[in-house]
N, C-alpha and C positions, 0 to 999 in steps of 0.2 A: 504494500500500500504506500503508497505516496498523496502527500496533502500540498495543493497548490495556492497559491494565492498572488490573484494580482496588485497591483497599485499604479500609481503616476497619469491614472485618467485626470480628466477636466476640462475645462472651458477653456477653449484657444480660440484664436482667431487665425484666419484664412493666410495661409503663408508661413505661419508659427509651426517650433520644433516641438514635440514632444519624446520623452522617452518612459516605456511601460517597464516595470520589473515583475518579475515572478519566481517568486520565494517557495523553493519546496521545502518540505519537511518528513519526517519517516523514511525516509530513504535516500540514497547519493542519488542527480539529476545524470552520473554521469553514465546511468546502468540505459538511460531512456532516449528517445528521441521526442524532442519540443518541439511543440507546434504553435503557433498563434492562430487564433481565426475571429472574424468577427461575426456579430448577427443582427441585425437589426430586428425592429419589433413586425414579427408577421411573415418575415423572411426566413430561408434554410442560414445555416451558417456558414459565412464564406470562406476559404483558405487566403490565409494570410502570408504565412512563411514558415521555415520550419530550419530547422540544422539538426544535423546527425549527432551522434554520441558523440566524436570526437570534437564538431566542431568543422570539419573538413569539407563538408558536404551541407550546403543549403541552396534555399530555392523560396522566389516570393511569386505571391500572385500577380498575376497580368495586370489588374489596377494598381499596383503599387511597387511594381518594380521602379526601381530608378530611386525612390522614394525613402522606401522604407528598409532597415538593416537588424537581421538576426542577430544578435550573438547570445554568448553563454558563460561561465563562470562557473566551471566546476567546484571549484573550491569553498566557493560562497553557495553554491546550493541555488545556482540565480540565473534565469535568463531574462533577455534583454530585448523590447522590441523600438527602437529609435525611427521617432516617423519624421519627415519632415515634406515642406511644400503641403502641407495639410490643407485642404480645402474642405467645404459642406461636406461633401458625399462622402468622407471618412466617417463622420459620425455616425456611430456605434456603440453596443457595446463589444468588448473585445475579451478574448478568455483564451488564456495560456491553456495545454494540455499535451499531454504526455502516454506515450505507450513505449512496452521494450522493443517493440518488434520494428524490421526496414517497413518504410513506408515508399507509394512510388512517388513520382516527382511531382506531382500533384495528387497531394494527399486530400481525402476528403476527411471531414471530421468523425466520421464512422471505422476509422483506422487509430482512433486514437482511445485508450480504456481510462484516461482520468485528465479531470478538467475542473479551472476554480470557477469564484463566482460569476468572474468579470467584473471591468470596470470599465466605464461611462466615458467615452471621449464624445466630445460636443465638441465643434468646428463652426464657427460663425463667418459669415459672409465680410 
């Protein structure tokens, strides 16, 4: 079992950086492969990005490449999602999640077995 939790949502405006953390707990991040995804309210949940156990191997979605950067921090137990060039259509909420297994290069969120609450990015015009 592994226990996720996000942070660093909030109210940005249009062009603003932000960066998401997600703190595991129960077990090492570095047995899993992370994923980000986001979902909006009434939507499926979209693939965001993801890195592999080591770190060596990531990949973000079509809307947000260029954009937005994976990494990870074994040590601290922590992955890292850095957005920037943030506009409306980011807002979300967005939820870290984790499984052991490879995932393919467009993972969908049904490849993934644990996920936190999420947290709230708001993007203003």
């Amino acid at each position: 079992q592994v226990q996720l939790v996000e942070s660093g949502g909030g109210l940005v405006q249009a062009g603003d950086s932000l960066r998401l953390s997600c703190r595991a707990s129960g077990r090492s991040i570095s047995s899993f492969v992370m994923g980000w995804f986001r979902q909006a309210p009434g939507q499926d949940r979209e693939f965001v990005a993801f890195i592999n156990k080591s770190g060596g191997t990531i990949n973000n979605g079509d809307s947000v490449k260029g954009r937005f950067t994976v990494s990870r921090d074994n040590a601290k137990n922590t992955v890292y999602l850095q957005m920037s060039s943030l506009n409306p259509e980011d807002t979300d909420v967005y939820y870290c999640e984790a499984t052991t297994s490879e995932v393919g290069w467009q993972p969908s969120t049904n490849d993934f077995n644990y996920w936190g609450q999420g947290t709230q990015v708001t993007v203003s015009p």
